[in-house]
Structures are given as structure tokens and as C-alpha cells.
N, C-alpha and C positions, 0 to 999 in steps of 0.2 A: 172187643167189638164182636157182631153176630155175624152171622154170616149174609144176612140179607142187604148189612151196612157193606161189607167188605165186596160183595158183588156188586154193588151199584158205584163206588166209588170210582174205578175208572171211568164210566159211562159220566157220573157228575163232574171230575176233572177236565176232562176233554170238553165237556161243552163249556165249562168255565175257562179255558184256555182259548176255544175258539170264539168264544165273545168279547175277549181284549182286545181293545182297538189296537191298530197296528202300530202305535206313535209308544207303545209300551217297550218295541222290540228297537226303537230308534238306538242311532250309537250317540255316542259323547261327542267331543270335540276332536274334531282332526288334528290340529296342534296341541293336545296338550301337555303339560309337564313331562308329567307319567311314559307318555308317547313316546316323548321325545330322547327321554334316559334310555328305555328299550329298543330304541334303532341305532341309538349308539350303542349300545352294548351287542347288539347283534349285527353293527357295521364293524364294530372292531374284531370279534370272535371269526367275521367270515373274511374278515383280511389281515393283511401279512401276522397279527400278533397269533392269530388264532392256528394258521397253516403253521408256524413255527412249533408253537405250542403240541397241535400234531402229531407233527414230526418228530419231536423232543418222545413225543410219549410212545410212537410207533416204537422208535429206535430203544428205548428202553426196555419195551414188551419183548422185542426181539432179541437183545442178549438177555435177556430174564428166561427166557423158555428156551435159547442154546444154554444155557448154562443150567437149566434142571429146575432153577425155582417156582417161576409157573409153569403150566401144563398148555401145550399148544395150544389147543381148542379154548380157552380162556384168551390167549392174544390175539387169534383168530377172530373171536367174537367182539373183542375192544375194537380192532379193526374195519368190523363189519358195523360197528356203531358207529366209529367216528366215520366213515364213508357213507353212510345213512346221515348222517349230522352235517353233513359238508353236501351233501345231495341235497338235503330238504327245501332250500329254493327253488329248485325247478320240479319236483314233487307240488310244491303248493303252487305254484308255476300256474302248472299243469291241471291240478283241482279244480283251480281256480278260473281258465280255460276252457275248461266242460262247464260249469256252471254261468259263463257269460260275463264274469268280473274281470278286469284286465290291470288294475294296479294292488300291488303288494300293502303299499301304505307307508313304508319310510324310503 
């Protein structure tokens, strides 16, 4: 491409995006299949199978890094993940709160 196609291209997207009528951005269906597999699977991960699981893997991390095999700061940061993973309900909570939305969806 030239240069005067490659300068113009944002300016032509943008107005092609804001000419899409809004029924473009519409969602799907509230119950569907798909939906409904994905709230089970993140009903079950954020109850009792998922906190076991967890725990299973904290306690692991921790005699792995007493005993030399991994390096602190590597179970540290597994820890700091799954406490960000175990958080992230009230994180989108919370987004979701400032933006005016109030249900999660499953």
C-alpha cells in the first residue's frame, strides 16, 4: 500500500464502524447451550472442587520451594495468580458497578 491509502485508512474505518447500526453489537441469547456449559464450569472451579484444587496446588508449591525444587518467587507468583483467579468475581463485580450493569449473567 502507499502512503496516502495507509493515512486514510483509520479515518475510513472509523467512520465505517460508526455507521453500523447498533442491532450489529446486539448479544445472543441469554440461555444458551454454550452459556450454560460456561457457568457450570465456572460454578464448579469457584466452588468447593476448585478451592480444594487450590489448596491441593498451594500445598504442593510449598513443599516444592522448602525442599529446593522450585524457586520461591515462582510459588509466590502461582499464588498471586490463583488469589487474582479466586478474586476475579468481585473485580468484574466491581467494573461492572462503575459502568452501570448489575448482573453477572450466570
Amino acid at each position: 500500500m502507499n502512503r496516502p491509502v495507509i493515512r486514510i485508512l483509520p479515518l475510513l474505518l472509523s467512520v465505517i464502524f460508526n455507521l453500523m447500526p447498533m442491532e450489529a453489537f446486539a448479544q445472543g441469547p441469554v440461555n444458551s447451550t454454550i452459556g450454560a456449559v460456561l457457568c457450570y464450569i465456572a460454578g464448579m472451579m469457584y466452588g468447593n472442587f476448585g478451592r480444594a484444587l487450590a489448596s491441593i496446588a498451594i500445598a504442593t508449591l510449598g513443599v516444592q520451594a522448602m525442599l529446593g525444587r522450585i524457586r520461591w518467587e515462582s510459588a509466590i507468583i502461582v499464588g498471586i495468580g490463583i488469589a487474582v483467579f479466586f478474586g476475579a468475581p468481585a473485580i468484574v463485580a466491581t467494573f461492572l458497578a462503575v459502568i452501570g450493569t448489575v448482573t453477572l449473567g450466570c
